[in-house]
C-alpha positions in Angstrom: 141.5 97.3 85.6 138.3 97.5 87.7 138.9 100.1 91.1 137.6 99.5 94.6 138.3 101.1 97.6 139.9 100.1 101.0 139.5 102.1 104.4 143.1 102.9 105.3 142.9 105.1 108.4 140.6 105.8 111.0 140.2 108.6 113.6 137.4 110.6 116.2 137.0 113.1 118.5 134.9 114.0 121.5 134.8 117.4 123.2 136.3 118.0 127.0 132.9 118.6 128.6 131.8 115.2 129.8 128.4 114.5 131.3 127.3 111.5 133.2 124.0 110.8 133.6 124.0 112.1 137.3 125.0 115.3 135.8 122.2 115.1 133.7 119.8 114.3 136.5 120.9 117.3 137.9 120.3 119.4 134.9 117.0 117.9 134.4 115.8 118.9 138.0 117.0 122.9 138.0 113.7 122.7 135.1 111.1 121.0 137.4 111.8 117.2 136.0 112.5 113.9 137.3 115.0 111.6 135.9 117.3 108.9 137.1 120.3 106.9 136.3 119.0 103.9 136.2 115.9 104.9 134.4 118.2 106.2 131.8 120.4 102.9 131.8 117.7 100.5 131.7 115.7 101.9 128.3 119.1 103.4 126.6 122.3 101.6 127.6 123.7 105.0 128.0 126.1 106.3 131.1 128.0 109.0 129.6 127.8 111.6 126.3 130.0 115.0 125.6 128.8 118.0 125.0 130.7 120.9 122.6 132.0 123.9 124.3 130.6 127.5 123.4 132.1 128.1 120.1 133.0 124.4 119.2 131.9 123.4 115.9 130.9 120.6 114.1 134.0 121.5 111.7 136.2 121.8 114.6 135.5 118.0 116.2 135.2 117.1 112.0 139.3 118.4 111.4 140.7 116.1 115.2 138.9 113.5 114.0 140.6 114.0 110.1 143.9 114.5 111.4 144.0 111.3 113.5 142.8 109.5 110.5 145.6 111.0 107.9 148.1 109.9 110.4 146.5 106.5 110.7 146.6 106.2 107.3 150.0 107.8 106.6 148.7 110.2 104.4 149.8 114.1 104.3 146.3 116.6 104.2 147.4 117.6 99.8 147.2 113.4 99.8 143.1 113.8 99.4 141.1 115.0 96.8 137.3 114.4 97.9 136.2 115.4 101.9 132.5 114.3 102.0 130.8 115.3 105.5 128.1 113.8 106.9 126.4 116.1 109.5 122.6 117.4 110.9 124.5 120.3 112.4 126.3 122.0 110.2 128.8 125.1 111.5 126.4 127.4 108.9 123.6 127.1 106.7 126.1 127.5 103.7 129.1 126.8 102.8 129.4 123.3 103.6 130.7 122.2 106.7 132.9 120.2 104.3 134.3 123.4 103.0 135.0 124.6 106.0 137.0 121.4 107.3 138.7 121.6 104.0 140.4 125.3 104.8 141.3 124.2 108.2 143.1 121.9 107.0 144.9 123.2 104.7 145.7 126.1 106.9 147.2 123.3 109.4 149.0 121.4 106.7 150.4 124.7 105.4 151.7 126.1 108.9 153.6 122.7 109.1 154.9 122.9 105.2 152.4 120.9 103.4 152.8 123.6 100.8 149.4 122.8 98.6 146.9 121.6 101.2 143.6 119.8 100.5 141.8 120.2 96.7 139.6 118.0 95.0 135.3 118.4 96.1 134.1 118.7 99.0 130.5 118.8 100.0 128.3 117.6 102.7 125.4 114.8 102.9 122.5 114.8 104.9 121.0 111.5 106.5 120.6 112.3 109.8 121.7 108.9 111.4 122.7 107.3 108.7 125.0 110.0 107.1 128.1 108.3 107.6 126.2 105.3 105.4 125.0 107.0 102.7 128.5 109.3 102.8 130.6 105.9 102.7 128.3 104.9 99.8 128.7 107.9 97.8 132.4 108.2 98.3 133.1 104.7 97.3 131.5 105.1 94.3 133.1 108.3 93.9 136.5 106.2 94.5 135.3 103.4 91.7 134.6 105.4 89.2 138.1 107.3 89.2 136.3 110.7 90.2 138.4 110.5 93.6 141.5 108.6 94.8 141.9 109.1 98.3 139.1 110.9 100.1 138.2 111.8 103.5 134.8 110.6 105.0 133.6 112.4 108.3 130.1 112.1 110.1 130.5 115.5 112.7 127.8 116.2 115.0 126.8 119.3 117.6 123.5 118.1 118.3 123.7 119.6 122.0 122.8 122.5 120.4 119.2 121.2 119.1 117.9 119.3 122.2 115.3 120.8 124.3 115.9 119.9 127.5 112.6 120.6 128.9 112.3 116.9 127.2 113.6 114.8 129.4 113.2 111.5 127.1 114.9 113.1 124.5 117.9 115.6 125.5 119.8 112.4 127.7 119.8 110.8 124.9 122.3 112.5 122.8 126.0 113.2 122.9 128.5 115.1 120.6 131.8 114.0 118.5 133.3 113.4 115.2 134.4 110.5 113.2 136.3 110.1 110.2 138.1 107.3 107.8 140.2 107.7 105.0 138.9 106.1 102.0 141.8 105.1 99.6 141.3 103.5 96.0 142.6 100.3 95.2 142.8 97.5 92.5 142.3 94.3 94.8 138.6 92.6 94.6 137.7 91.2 98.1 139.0 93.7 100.3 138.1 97.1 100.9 134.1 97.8 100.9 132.3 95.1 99.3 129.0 96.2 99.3 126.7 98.5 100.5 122.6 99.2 100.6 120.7 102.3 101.0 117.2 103.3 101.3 114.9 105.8 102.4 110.8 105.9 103.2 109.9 110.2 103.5 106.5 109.2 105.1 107.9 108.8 108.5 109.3 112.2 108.2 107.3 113.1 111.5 108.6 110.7 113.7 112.1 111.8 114.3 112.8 115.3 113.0 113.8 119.2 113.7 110.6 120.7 112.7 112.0 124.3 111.7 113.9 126.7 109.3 115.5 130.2 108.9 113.4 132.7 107.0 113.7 136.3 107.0 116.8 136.2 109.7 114.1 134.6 112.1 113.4 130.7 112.8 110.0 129.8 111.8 108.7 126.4 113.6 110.4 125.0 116.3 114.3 124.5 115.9 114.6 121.5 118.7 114.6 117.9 118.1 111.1 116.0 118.0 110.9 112.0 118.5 108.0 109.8 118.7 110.7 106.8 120.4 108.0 104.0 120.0 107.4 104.2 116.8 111.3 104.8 115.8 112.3 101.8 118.0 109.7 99.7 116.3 110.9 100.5 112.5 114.5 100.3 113.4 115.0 97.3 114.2 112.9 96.0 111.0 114.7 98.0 108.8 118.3 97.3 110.1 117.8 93.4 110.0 116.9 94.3 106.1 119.7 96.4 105.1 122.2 93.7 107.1 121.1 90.8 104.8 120.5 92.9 101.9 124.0 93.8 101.7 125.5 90.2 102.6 123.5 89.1 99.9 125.2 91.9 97.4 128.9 90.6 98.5 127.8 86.9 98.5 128.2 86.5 102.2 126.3 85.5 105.3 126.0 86.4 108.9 128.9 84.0 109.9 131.2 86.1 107.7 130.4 88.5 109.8 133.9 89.3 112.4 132.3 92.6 113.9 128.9 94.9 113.7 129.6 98.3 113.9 125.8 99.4 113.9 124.6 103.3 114.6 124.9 103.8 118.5 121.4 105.0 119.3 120.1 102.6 122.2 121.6 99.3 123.4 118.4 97.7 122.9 118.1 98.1 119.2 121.4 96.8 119.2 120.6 93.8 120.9 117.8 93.3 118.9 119.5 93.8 115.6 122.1 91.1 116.8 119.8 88.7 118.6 117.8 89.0 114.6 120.9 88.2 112.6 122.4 85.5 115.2 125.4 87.3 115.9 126.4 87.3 120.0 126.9 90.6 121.6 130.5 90.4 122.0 130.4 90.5 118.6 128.9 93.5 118.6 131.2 97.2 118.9 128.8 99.2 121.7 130.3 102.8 122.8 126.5 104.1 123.6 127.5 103.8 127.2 130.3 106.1 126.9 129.0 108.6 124.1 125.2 108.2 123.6 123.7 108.7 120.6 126.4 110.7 118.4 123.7 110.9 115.3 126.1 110.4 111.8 128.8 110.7 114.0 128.4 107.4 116.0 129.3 104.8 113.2 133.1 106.2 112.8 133.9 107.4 116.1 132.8 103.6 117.5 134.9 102.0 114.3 137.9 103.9 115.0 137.0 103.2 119.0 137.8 99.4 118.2 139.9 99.7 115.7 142.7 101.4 118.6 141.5 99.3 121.0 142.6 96.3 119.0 139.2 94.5 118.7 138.5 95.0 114.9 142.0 93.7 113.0 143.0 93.5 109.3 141.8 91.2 107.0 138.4 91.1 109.2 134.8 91.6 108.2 132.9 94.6 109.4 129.1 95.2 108.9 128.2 99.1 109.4 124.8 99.7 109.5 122.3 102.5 110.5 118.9 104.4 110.6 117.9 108.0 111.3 115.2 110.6 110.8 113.8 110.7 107.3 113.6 107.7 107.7 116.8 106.4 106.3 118.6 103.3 106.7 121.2 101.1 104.8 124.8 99.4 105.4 127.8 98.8 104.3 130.3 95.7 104.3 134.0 96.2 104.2 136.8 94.0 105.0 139.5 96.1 106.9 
């Protein structure tokens, strides 16, 4: 009997600190640099992002953002046997942040008598903006092929910690916060995830990256976040329209099958562009980049399970997820909740 899989549960999670875009104005200008709120509004659609707390990790927002999904799903922590975590900003350069969300929570499930805890694999992927994609993708086919029957599927991001803000087009731009479904194997064709697409084109490298490493216990390069915006606006909305019809066309449906897109919150006007491309009106369209700005892999999850509790997505409808991010990388996935 041929295996798909079916999202079951979703949860997220923002840290306390909240910063509007007065707040950073204000930032902006103890440096020497103008900024405004309307300025900001007008290119970006964004009002509001959250920033982690010293000694908040990407882990930490990674296991609220599990736990809300296991009890969305009705699951207990020893129910999963594959944790695949998509995130830029990892808690260390190794082990895994998976790992690490892995033994927290186990040691939650076993100081509340789960008495085995959370096995199976657990590793991370690494698609800048499109890591909850490409981790949905793998997972799923991990889920198919019987390698996996429930699994837990997290974008996590801290990337307050690699903005310079002495770049004022870049640093109000990005917010952090988890996301997380629970991916669950089943045996009924049409529902679940019904296709997905996923690509990649390493000669834009430059465009959107975080030009250094660790070497020698010192960083060599530069360890901030580098953007040319142009050119990233101009192939994101090519290559988002692409991976949308692409995977419609792999589960034999068009753009009025479409109930809800769910793309990667980076900028209102991409996402208005994407929708205006595939006909699909904006209030058809989940947008939380006012309220969290661009979360990086994070932003796909923590919008789904944002309208999932808010009532706007429902069972039994179609959802298109779909992002891009620094590599370049792109894809989607369809899935009928």
């Amino acid at each position: 009997m041929a295996r798909f899989s079916r999202i079951s549960g979703t949860g997220s999670a923002l840290p306390p600190r909240r910063l509007s875009n007065a707040d950073m104005v204000e930032l902006l200008a103890e440096r020497g640099l103008e900024s405004s709120d309307e300025w900001i509004v007008e290119r970006t659609g964004i009002r509001n992002r959250h920033f982690v707390s010293d000694g908040m990790q990407a882990s930490d927002l990674a296991f609220q953002a599990c736990r809300a999904a296991l009890a969305a799903a009705g699951l207990k922590v020893s129910d999963i046997d594959l944790i695949v975590v998509a995130t830029s900003t990892p808690d260390m350069v190794f082990p895994s942040t998976a790992t690490i969300l892995q033994h927290k929570l186990t040691q939650a499930a076993l100081a509340e008598g789960d008495a085995s805890g959370a096995g199976g694999a657990a590793f991370d992927v690494q698609a800048v903006c499109s890591g909850f994609i490409y981790a949905l993708t793998v997972a799923d086919s991990l889920v198919k092929t019987g390698t996996a029957s429930k699994a837990l599927v997290v974008g996590a991001e801290v990337f307050s910690r690699i903005l310079d803000f002495n770049d004022r087009t870049t640093c109000v731009l990005f917010g952090d916060g988890a996301g997380a479904v629970v991916l669950e194997a089943c045996d009924t064709g049409g529902a679940g995830i019904l296709a997905t697409d996923i690509h990649a084109d390493g000669k834009h490298t430059g465009i959107l990256c975080v030009p250094g490493t660790v070497s020698g216990g010192q960083v060599l390069g530069d360890p901030l976040l580098k953007m040319d915006g142009q050119a990233v606006f101009k192939l994101a909305v090519g290559v988002l329209e692409d991976a949308a019809r692409a995977v419609l066309a792999k589960a034999g449906k068009t753009e009025a099958d479409v109930d809800w897109l769910v793309p990667h919150q980076a900028n209102i006007r991409i996402m208005q562009s994407t929708a205006r491309k595939l006909k699909l009106p904006m209030d058809k369209v989940v947008v939380t980049v006012d309220q969290h700005g661009n979360t990086s892999a994070a932003s796909i999850p923590l919008a789904l399970d944002h309208a999932v509790r808010a009532g706007q997505i429902k069972p039994g409808q179609t959802v298109l997820m779909e992002g891009v991010g620094g590599g370049f990388t792109w894809g989607a996935v369809l899935v009928k909740m």
